[in-house]
N, C-alpha and C positions, 0 to 999 in steps of 0.2 A: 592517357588523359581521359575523365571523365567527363563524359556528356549530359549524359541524364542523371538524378540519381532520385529516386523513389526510396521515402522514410515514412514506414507506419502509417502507408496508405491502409482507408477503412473505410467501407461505403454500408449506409446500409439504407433499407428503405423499409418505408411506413406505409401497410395496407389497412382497411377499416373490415372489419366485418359485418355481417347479417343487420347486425344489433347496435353499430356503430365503435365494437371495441377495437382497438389500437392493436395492430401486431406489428413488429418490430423482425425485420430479417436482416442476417448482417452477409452482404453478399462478396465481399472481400475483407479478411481479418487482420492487419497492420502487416500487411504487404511491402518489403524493402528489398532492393536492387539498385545496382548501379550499371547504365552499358555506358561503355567506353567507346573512343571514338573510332571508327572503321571496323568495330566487329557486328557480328549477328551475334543478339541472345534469342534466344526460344523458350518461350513461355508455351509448357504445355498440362494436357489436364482434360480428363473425360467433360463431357457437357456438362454444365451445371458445377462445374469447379473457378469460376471468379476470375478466368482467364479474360474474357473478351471485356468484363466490367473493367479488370484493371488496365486491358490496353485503352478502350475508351475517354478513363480519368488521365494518363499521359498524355493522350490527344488532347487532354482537355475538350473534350465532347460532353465532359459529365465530371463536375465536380466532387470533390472526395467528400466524405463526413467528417473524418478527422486524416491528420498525416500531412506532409509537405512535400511538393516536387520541385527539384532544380533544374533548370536547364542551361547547361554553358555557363555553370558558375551566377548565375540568376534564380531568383526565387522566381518562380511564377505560380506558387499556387491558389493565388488570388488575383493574377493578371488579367488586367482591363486594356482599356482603347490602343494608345501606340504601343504597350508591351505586349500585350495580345495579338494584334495583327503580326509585330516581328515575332513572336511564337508561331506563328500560324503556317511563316514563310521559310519558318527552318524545319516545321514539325509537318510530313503529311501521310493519309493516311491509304492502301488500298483493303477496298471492303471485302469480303466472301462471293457475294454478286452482281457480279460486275453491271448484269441489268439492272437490278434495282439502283444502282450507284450513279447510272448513268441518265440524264435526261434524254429520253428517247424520240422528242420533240425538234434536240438540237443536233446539229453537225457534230462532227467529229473535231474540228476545227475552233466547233464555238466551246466545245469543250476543254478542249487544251489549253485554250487562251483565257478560263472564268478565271484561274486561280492567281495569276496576271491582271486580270481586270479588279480582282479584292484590291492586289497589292499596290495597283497602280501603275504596277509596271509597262513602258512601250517596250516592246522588245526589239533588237536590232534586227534590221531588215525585213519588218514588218509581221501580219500577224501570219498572215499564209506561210509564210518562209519558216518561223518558227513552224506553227503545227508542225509542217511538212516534217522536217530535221527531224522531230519528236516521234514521228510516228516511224520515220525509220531508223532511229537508235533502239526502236523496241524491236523492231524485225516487220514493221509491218509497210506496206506502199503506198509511199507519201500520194501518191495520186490519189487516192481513195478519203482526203481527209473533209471531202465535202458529203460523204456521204452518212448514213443516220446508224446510231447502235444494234438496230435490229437486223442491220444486214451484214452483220461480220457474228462469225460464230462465237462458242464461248471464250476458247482459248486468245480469241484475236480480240474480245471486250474487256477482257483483262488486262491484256496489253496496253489496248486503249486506258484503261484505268492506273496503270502503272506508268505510262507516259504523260499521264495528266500530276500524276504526284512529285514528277520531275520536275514539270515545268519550272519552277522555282527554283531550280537546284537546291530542296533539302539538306539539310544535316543528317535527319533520320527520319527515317520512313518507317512509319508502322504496317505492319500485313497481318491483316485480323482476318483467318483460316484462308490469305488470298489463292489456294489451290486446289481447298476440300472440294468444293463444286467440279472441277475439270477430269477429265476420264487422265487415269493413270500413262500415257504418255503423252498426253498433253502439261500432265503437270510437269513431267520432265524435265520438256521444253520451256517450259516458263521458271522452273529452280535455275535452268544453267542461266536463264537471261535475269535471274536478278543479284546473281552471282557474278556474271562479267558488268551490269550494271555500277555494281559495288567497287569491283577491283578496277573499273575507267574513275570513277568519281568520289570513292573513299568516304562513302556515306555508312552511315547504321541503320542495323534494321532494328525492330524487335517483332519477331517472328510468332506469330499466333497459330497455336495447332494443336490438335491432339490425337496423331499422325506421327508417332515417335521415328519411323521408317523415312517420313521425309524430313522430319528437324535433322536425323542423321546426315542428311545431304548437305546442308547449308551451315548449321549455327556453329559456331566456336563455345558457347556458354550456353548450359542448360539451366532453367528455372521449373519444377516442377510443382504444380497445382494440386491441391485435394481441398473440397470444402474451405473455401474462401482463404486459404492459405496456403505459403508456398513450406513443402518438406521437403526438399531438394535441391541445392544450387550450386554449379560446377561446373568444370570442364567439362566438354560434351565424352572428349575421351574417358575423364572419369566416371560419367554418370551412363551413360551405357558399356561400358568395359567395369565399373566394383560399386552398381549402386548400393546406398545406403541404405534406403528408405521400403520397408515394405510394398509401400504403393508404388515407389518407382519400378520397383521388379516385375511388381504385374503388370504395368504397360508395357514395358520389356517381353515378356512373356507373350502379349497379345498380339506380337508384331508378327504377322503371317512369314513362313518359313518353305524354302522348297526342300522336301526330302530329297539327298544325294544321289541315291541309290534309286528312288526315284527317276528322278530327272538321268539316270546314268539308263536306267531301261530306256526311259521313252527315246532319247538319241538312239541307243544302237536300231529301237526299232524301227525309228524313221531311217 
């Protein structure tokens, strides 16, 4: 079943020069995909390739120029008041930094509960109770949920940021690069938890990265990025086991390797 489906998404934006002349950049080129429902796709793509622009316009964070998006059989790419809010309560999103995402003003607790508070929702057995629950389906200690984001580390503000995209129980969840920032086995930790996240609750991601090492871990479908368009889209087995695509290959290629024979010295010498 398809969930999402992105047709001829195209963004561009309008800078003024010196002098006041008009330059015209087109930062995503009629971008089309469909995720289906319970899988991960991974959209990836060096900096500056219209990844995070086109995770953005699915969130509807940022309106397209031209193109259409469907959700559950709904058009919403024009969506306003009560189509918007139930877009809002099925679509959410975790950012790259987790501090900046987070008000560092608020609890832990007043955070879990804002996206509840949009929707209206009371939640059963109150808000404390919620939090709590939410903060230890991500791995972390409901006791702690009165305390502020600057006192839990990175890996555990992400969490928090991922448990905050829950609260609603989504449909799909966008993760725009939610692991570039986290030291390598931190991210670990946080791929297996939004992997048994998925397989408890059967939601979708679409995974933003340009990190081909770790889409390997998570996605079932690859979307590959170059200059505001996608030249690659596939099984993940096909796309890194017989890519197509010149560009695919070289991030393939970039993906750090341990020499065998290598790694076979350094054991025996230890």
């Amino acid at each position: 079943m398809t969930l999402l489906r992105a047709k001829d998404l195209t963004k561009r934006f309008v800078s003024r020069g010196p002098l006041g002349a008009k330059a015209e950049f087109t930062a995503v080129d009629r971008v089309s995909f469909e995720v289906r429902l319970g899988e991960t796709l991974a959209v990836v793509g060096e900096s500056g390739s219209g990844k995070s622009t086109t995770a953005r316009m699915i969130a509807k964070l940022m309106d397209p120029s031209e193109g259409t998006l469907e959700f559950d059989g709904e058009d919403v790419t024009h969506a306003k008041g009560a189509a918007l809010a139930r877009f809002r309560a099925n679509v959410q999103v975790v950012f790259q930094d987790p501090f900046s995402s987070l008000n560092p003003r608020h609890t832990v607790e007043r955070i879990l509960m804002a996206p509840l508070d949009y929707q209206g929702i009371a939640p059963d057995g109150g808000r404390r109770a919620h939090a709590k629950e939410l903060m230890e389906r991500v791995g972390l200690n409901p006791d702690h949920s009165l305390r502020y984001p600057a006192q839990f580390s990175g890996g555990q503000a992400q969490r928090i940021g991922i448990a905050r995209a829950l609260a609603v129980n989504p449909k799909l969840v966008i993760c725009d690069e939610a692991v570039s920032a986290l030291d390598v086995s931190v991210q670990a930790q946080v791929i297996e938890l939004l992997r048994r996240l998925q397989r408890e609750s059967g939601f979708s991601y679409v995974f933003i990265a340009h990190d081909l090492a770790v889409v390997r871990q998570i996605a079932q479908r690859v979307a590959v990025m170059s200059e505001g368009k996608i030249v690659e889209l596939g099984d993940a087995e096909q796309v890194f086991g017989e890519p197509r695509h010149d560009y695919t290959r070289t991030l393939l290629a970039a993906i750090p390797r341990i020499n065998p024979e290598w790694d076979r010295r350094r054991r025996e010498k230890l």
